[in-house]
Steps between C-alpha positions, in 0.01 A plus 500: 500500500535306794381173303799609225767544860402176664563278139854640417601458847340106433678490157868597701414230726421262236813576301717497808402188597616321175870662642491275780701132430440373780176455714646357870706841498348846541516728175692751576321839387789748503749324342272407223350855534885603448538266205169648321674868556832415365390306201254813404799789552741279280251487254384860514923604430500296245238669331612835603858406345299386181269848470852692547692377259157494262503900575838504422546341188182686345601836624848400320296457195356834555786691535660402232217525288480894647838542420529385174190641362603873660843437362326463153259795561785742614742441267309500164326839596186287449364668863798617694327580833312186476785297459672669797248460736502100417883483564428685808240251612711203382741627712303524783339143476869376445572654816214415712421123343901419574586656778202609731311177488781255535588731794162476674471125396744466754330617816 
């Protein structure tokens, strides 16, 4: 374990030091440090951003899929309470897929 410690702290080093431009100057950790931090929270957003509106769109297709289908169900007499309980959970995913997670995307 300590072995495994010691050669990612080497590997940093050894990746760091490619950062540096110039050898007469000294690197300068924190800002690159800061640079390293930055570039991985931009990236992470982005993919946060990507895996919301993925959740979106397919609970979209769900919904409406729901919705028709319990339409169908309901008002042929084919299997009434089914077909209520699938508007009533269309409903609900319309609700929550629209509203509640675009709200708490934004915190």
């Amino acid at each position: 374990m300590y072995a495994l410690g010691l050669a990612t702290i080497g590997m940093a080093v050894y990746w760091l030091s490619f950062l540096v431009l110039d050898a007469s100057t000294p690197p300068d950790i924190p800002g690159t440090i800061n640079q390293i931090a930055q570039g991985v929270t931009s990236t992470a957003q982005v993919l946060l951003q990507a895996i919301d509106s993925t959740v979106i769109g397919l609970t979209r297709l769900a919904f409406v899929t729901l919705l028709i289908l319990g339409l169908f169900l309901y008002f042929t007499h084919l299997h009434r309470r089914l077909g209520r309980d699938l508007i009533f959970g269309g409903v609900a995913l319309a609700l929550i897929s629209q509203f509640l997670i675009p709200a708490l995307a934004r915190f």
